[in-house]
N, C-alpha and C positions, 0 to 999 in steps of 0.2 A: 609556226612559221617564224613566231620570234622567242626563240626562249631566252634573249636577253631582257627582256622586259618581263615585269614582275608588279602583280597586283598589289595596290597600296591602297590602305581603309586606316581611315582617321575621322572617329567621331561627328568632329567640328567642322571637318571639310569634306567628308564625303569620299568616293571610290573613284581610284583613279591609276593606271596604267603608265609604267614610268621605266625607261631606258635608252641604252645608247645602240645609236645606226652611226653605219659610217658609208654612205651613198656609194664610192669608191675605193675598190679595193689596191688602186695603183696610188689610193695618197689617202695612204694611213691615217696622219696626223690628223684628218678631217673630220672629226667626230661628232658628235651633238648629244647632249643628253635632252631625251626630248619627254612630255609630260602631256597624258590625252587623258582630257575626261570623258567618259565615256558611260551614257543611261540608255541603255538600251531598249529601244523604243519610243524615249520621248524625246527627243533630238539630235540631229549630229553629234559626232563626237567633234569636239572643239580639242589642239593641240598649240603647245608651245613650245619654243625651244629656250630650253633656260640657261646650257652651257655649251661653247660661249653664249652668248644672251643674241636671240636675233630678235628684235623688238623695235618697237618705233620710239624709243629712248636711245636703239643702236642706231635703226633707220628710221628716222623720224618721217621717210617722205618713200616709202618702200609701198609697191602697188600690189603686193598680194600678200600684205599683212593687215588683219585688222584695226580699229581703233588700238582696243583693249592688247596687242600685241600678237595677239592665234592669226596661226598660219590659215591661211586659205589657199588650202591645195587642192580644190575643183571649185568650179561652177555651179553651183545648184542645178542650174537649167540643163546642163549635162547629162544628170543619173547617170554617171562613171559609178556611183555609190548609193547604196539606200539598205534600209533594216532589212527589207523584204529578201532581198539576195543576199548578201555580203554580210559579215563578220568585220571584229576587228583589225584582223591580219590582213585585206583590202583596202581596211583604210590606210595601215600603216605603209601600204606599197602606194599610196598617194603623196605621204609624206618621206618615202625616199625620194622619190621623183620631184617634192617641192627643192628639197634638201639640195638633189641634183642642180636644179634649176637656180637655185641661190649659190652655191660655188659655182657654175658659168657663170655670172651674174658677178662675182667679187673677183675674178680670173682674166674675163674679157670683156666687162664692163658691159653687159647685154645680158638683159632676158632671154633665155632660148624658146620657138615655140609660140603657141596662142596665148592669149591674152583674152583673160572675159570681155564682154560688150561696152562694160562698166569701168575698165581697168583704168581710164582718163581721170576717174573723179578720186582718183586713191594715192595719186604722183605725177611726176611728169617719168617719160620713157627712160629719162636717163637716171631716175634715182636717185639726182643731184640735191642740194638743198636747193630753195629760192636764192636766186644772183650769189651762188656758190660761197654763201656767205660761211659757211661750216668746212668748207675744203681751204679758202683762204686763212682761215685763222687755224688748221691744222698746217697748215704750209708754213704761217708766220712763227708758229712753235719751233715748229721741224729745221726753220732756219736759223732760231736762236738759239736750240738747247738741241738739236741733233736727234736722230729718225730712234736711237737707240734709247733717251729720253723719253719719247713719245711711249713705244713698244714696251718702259718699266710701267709707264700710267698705265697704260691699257692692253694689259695681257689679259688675250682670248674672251674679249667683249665685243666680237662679228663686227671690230671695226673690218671695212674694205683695205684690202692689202695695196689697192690700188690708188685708193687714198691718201699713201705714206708714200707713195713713188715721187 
């Protein structure tokens, strides 16, 4: 289901599943190199997205990213996914569909869609910083040194495009 991804084994880090989706076929440029560990049988597989970086380093206040930065693209309490039925190529159609959900989300400034029960304790709805302290002082750059200034620092690090607006 995905022959662009391709199994990677390293010693010291263990076995790991690694390539690029691109959720949308009408906007190319959208890409993501993304990274699943993946133990079959002893736990979910856990994913990230390392290029551009979507992380709570990119969004510090992002409600269905974890601490550590992995995506959380179901519910546990859901069983959308589990050993017993599904393979890796199920999970990976979780993590288009997060994928999906993060470009609406940087496009029209909204989650699309349910929200786990829990989703309160992980951001606020809008994704904002606290008292938009992180948008103002991108603003206060953007208006001394110009949008194009910003975009040489921070090329394809899942800043929000909406954020430079």
């Amino acid at each position: 289901m995905y022959p662009q991804f391709a199994l990677r084994v390293m010693p010291e880090c263990g076995i790991w599943w690694e390539g690029w989706l691109r959720p949308f076929g009408s906007r190319p440029l959208r890409r993501y190199r993304v990274v699943v560990m993946y133990n079959r049988g002893r736990a979910d597989p856990i994913s990230w997205v390392v290029e551009p970086e979507l992380s709570k380093r990119t969004w510090p206040r992002h409600r269905h990213l974890y601490a550590n930065g992995n995506l959380c693209p179901m519910h546990p309490d859901d069983h959308t996914w589990s050993y017993a039925r599904n393979d890796i190529s199920h999970y990976l159609d979780l993590v288009v569909l997060w994928l999906a959900c993060q470009i609406h989300l940087e496009e029209y400034g909204r989650w699309p869609g349910p929200e786990s029960p829990d989703a309160h304790r992980h951001g606020p709805v809008t994704f904002r910083s606290e008292k938009d302290e992180v948008e103002r002082a991108v603003q206060a750059f953007i208006t001394q040194s110009g949008i194009s200034a910003l975009r040489r620092l921070l090329p394809g690090l899942g800043v929000p495009p909406g954020l430079c607006d």
